[in-house]
C-alpha positions in Angstrom: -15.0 -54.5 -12.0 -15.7 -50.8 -11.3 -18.5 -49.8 -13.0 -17.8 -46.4 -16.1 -19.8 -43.3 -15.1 -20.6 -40.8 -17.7 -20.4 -38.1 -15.2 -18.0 -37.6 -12.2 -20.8 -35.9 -10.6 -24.7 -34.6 -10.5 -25.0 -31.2 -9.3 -28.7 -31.0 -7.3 -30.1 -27.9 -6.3 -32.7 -25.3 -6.2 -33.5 -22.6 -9.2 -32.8 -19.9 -6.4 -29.5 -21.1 -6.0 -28.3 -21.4 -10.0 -25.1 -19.2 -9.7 -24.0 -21.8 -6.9 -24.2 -24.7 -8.9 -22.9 -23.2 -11.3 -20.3 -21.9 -9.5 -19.4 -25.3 -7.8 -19.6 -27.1 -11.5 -16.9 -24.5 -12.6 -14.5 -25.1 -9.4 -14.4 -28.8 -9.5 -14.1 -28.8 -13.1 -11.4 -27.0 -13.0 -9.4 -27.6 -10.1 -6.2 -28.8 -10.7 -5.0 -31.2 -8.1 -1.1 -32.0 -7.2 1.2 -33.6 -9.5 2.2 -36.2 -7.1 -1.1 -37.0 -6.2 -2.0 -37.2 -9.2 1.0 -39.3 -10.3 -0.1 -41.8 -7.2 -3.5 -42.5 -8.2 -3.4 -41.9 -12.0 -4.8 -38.9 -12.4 -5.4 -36.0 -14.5 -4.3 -32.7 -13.2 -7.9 -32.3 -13.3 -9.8 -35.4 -12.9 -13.2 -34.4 -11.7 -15.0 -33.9 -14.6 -17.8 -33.5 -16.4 -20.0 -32.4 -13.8 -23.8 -32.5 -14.5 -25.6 -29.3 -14.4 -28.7 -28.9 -15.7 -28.9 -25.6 -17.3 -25.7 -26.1 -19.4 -26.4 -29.7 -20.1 -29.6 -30.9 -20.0 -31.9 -31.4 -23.0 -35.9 -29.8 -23.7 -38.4 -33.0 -23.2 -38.5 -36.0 -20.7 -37.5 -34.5 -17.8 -38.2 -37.1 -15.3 -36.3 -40.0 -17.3 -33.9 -37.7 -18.3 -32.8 -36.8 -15.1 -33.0 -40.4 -13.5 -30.2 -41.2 -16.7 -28.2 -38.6 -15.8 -28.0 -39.7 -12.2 -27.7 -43.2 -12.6 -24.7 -41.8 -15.4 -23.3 -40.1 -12.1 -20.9 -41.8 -9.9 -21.8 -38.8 -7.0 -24.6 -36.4 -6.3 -23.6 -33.0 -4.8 -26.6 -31.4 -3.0 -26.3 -27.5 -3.3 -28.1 -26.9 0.4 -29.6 -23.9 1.4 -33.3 -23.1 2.5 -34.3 -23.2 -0.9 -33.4 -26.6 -2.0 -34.0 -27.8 1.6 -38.2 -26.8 1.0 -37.6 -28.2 -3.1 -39.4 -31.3 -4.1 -37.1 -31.7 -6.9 -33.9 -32.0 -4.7 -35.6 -33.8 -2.2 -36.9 -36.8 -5.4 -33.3 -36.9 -6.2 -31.5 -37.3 -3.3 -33.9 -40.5 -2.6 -33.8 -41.8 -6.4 -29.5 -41.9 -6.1 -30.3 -43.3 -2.3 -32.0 -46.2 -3.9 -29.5 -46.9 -7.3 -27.4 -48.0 -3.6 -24.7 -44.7 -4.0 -25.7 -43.5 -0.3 -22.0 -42.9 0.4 -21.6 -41.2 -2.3 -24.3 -38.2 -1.6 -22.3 -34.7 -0.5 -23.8 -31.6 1.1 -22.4 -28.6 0.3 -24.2 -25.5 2.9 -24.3 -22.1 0.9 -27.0 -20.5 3.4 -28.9 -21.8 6.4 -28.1 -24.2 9.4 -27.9 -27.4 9.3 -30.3 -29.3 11.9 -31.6 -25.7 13.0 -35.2 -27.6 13.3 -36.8 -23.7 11.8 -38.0 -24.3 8.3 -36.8 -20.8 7.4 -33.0 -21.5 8.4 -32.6 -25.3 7.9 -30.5 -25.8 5.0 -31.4 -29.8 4.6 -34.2 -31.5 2.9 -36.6 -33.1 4.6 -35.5 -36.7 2.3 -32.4 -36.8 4.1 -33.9 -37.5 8.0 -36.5 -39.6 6.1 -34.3 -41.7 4.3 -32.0 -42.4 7.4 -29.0 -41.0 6.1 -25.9 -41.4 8.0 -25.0 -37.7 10.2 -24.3 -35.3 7.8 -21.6 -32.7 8.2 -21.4 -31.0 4.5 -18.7 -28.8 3.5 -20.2 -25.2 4.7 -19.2 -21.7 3.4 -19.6 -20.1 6.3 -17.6 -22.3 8.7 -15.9 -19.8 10.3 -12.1 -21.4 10.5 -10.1 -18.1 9.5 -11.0 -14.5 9.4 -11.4 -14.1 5.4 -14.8 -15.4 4.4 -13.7 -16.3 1.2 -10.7 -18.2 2.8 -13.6 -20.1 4.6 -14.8 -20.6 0.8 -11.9 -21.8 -0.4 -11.7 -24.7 2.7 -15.3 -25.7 1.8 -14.8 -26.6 -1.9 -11.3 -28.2 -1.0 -13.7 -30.2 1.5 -15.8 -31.0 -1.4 -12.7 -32.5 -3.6 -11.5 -34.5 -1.3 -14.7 -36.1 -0.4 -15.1 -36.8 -3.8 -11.7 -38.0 -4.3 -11.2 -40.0 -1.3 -8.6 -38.3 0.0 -7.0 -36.5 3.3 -8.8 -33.6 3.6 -5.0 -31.7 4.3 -2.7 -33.4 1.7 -4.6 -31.2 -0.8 -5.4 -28.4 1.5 -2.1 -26.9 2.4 -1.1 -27.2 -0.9 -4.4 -25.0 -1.9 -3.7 -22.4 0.8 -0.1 -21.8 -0.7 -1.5 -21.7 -3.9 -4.0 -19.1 -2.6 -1.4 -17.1 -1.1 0.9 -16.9 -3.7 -2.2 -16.1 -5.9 -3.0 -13.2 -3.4 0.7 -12.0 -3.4 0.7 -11.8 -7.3 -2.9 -9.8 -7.4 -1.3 -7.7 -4.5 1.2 -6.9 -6.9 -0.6 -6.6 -9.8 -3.1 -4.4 -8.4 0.2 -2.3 -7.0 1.3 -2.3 -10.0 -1.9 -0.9 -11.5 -2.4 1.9 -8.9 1.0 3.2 -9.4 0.5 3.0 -13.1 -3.1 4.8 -12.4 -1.1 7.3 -10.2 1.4 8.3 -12.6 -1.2 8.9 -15.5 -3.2 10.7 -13.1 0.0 12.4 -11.7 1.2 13.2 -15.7 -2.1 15.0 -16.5 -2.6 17.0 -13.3 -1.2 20.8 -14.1 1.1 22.5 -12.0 2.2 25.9 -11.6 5.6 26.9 -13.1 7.9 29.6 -11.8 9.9 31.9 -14.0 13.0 34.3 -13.4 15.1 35.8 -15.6 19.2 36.7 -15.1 21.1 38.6 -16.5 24.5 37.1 -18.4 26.1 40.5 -20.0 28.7 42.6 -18.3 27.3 45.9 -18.6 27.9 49.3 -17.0 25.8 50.4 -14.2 25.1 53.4 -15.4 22.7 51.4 -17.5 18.5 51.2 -16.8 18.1 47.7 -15.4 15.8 45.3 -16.9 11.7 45.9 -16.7 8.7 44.6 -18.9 9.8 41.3 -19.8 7.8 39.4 -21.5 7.8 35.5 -21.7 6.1 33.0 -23.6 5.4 30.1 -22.9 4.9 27.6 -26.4 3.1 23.8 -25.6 1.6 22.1 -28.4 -2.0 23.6 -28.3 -1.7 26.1 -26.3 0.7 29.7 -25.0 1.2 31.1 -21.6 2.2 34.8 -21.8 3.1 37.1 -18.7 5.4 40.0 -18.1 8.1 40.0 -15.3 8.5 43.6 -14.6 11.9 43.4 -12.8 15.4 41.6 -12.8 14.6 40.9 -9.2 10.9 39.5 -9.8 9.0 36.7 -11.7 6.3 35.4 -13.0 4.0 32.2 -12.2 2.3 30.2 -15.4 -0.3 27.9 -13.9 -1.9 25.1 -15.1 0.9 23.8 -16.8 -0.1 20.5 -18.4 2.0 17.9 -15.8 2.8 16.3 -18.6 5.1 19.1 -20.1 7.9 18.6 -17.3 11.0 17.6 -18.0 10.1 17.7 -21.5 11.9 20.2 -24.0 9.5 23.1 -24.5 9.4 26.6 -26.4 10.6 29.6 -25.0 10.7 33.5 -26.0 11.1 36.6 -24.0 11.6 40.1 -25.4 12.4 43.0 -23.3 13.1 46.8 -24.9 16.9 46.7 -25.0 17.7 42.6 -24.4 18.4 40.4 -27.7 15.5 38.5 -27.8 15.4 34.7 -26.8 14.1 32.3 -28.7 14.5 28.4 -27.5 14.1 25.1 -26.5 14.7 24.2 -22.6 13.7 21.6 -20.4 10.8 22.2 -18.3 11.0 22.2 -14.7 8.8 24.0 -11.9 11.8 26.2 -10.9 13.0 27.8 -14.6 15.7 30.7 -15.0 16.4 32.1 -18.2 19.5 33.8 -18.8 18.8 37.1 -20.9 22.0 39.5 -22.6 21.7 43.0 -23.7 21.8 44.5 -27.2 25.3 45.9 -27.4 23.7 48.5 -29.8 21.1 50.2 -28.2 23.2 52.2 -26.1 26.8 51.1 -28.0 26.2 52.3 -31.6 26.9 55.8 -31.3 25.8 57.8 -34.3 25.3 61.5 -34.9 26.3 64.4 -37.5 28.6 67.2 -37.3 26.2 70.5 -38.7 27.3 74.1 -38.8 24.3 75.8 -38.4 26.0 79.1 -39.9 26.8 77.7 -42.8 24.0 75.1 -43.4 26.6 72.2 -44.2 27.8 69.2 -42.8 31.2 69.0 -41.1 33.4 66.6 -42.5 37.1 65.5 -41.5 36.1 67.1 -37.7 38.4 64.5 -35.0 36.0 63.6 -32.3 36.3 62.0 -28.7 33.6 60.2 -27.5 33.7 58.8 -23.9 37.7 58.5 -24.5 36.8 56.9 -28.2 38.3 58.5 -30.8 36.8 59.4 -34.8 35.8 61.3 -37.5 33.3 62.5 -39.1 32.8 61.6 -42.7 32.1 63.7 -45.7 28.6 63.9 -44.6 29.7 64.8 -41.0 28.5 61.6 -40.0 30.4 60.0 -36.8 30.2 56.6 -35.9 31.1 54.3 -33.0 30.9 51.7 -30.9 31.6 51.6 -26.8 31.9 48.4 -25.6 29.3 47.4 -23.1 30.7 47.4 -19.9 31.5 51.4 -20.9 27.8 52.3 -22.1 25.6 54.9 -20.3 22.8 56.7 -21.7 24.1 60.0 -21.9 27.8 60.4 -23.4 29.6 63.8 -23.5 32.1 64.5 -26.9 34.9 66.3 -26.5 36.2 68.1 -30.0 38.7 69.8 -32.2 36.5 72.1 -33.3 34.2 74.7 -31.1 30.8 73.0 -30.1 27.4 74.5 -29.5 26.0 71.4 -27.9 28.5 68.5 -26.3 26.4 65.5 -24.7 24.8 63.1 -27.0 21.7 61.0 -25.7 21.1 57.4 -26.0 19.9 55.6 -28.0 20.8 58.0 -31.3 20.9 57.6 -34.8 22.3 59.5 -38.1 19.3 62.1 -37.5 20.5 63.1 -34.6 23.1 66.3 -34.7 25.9 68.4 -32.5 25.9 71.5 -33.7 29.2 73.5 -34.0 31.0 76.6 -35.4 
């Protein structure tokens, strides 16, 4: 009858090399072997555990007999060989204690530095116990085997090399499997870490500022015999901050840098005022290349306004007909006149044509109720 083991395995090896034993418990721990493998011999997915370590399991006191129960509680003894354990008496008493309980077959080398056999004490990676002893010729499963480009590919063989030794089983059934594995495991970091960069790019992208061009266009039929647009100023509203600058022509522009990136294609606020244009006041969507359509105040040089005064008489004319750039009124009972000429008519200067005689005949844009013709 097979005889119960506590432990699957005894991890031996030098202080030096702690992170590779525990690195090597953590791996075959958790190493999840194929289902129909698994299914074959009656196995867990991950049957090759607990692994003694020291460190994590070992208790204060009694460290000799301690130990030897551990091992003898072991059913193999992985040697952790490097330099280091190869000069350690520790590693060296229990490789030859296991080598006695009669388990010599089940003693496995696994090389994290040095060379095995190099015959230099600084480089040889065995203990001196093993060519004592007699062992049978040692191969180990080396790290640094150099099978395929990738060093930690060349990792990846040597604990595969490890499980099967311990499991007894063909060194490829499990390994080809494991290289898949890996590969697929690349492929979804690949992604991932694809996935990440873009992520990281667009952040970075979103919060870089850029420079943003603005025009203005006229959308009002007007006369040309109207002064074209100049001084425009636009303003730019974000959340915590304004961008202000004037265009000083219909045919120029402006540039607002340091746009936050974020801002684009995002509704923002808008306002531009210019000495005879309605003002704008909006919302638009933000783009690098923005145009923003402007209209003229139909009253500035459309409201026509002025009094009728006979300067002789100090009074007001009222009831005088009028003709005003072929628009026809007349004058109230204050000798007011008002008017409107429709846009595409308006110039600055308009000349009035009357029934009655007139010292003065041109009125000048814009004008209001303070503004007078004198006539006879």
């Amino acid at each position: 009858m097979e005889q119960e083991y506590k432990y699957f395995a005894f991890i031996s090896y030098n202080s030096k090399d702690t992170e590779w034993g525990r690195r090597v418990q953590r791996k075959l721990e958790h190493y999840r072997m194929p289902a129909t493998l698994c299914s074959e011999h009656g196995w867990e997915r991950t049957p090759i555990k607990p692994v003694f370590f020291a460190p994590t399991d070992i208790q204060p006191g009694g460290l000799n007999e301690e130990l030897q129960e551990r091992l003898r509680a072991a059913r193999h003894l992985i040697v952790i060989c490097s330099p280091n354990s190869a000069r350690s008496e520790w590693v060296g008493r229990e490789i030859a204690f296991f080598h006695q309980l009669g388990r010599t077959r089940q003693i496995h080398f696994f090389i994290v530095s040095g060379q095995p056999h190099s015959g230099n004490p600084e480089t040889e990676c065995f203990n001196g116990v093993v060519e004592q002893l007699g062992l049978p010729e040692i191969l180990g499963a080396n790290i640094h085997e150099q099978v395929y480009r990738w060093p930690w590919l060349n990792r990846e063989r040597a604990y595969v090399q490890l499980v099967s030794k311990l499991l007894g089983v063909e060194f490829d059934a499990i390994w080809q499997r494991h290289k898949r594995r890996l590969v697929r495991k690349v492929v979804c970091w690949a992604v991932g870490i694809v996935a990440v960069m873009a992520a990281l790019l667009g952040v970075w992208l979103k919060n870089q500022p850029v420079d943003v061009s603005v025009h203005v266009r006229e959308t009002s039929v007007h006369s040309s015999a109207l002064p074209p647009l100049r001084d425009a100023v636009v303003t730019l509203v974000l959340s915590n901050e304004t961008k202000t600058d004037t265009i000083r022509s219909i045919d120029g522009g402006v540039v607002l840098r340091n746009i936050p990136h974020r801002y684009v294609d995002e509704e923002v606020h808008v306002r531009v005022t210019c000495r005879d244009f309605l003002p704008v006041d909006t919302l638009l969507l933000l783009t690098k290349e923005v145009c923003i359509g402007v209209q003229r105040d139909a009253a500035v040089y459309g409201d026509v306004r002025f009094r009728l005064w006979n300067p002789d008489r100090e009074e007001a004319v009222a009831g005088a007909a009028v003709t005003v750039e072929g628009h026809e009124a007349v004058s109230d009972e204050s000798g007011l006149v008002r008017l409107r000429i429709p846009l595409e008519q308006q110039r600055t200067v308009y000349h009035v044509a009357a029934a009655i005689p007139l010292v003065t005949d041109s009125v000048y844009m814009p004008c209001g109720e303070d503004d007078v013709l004198l006539c006879y």
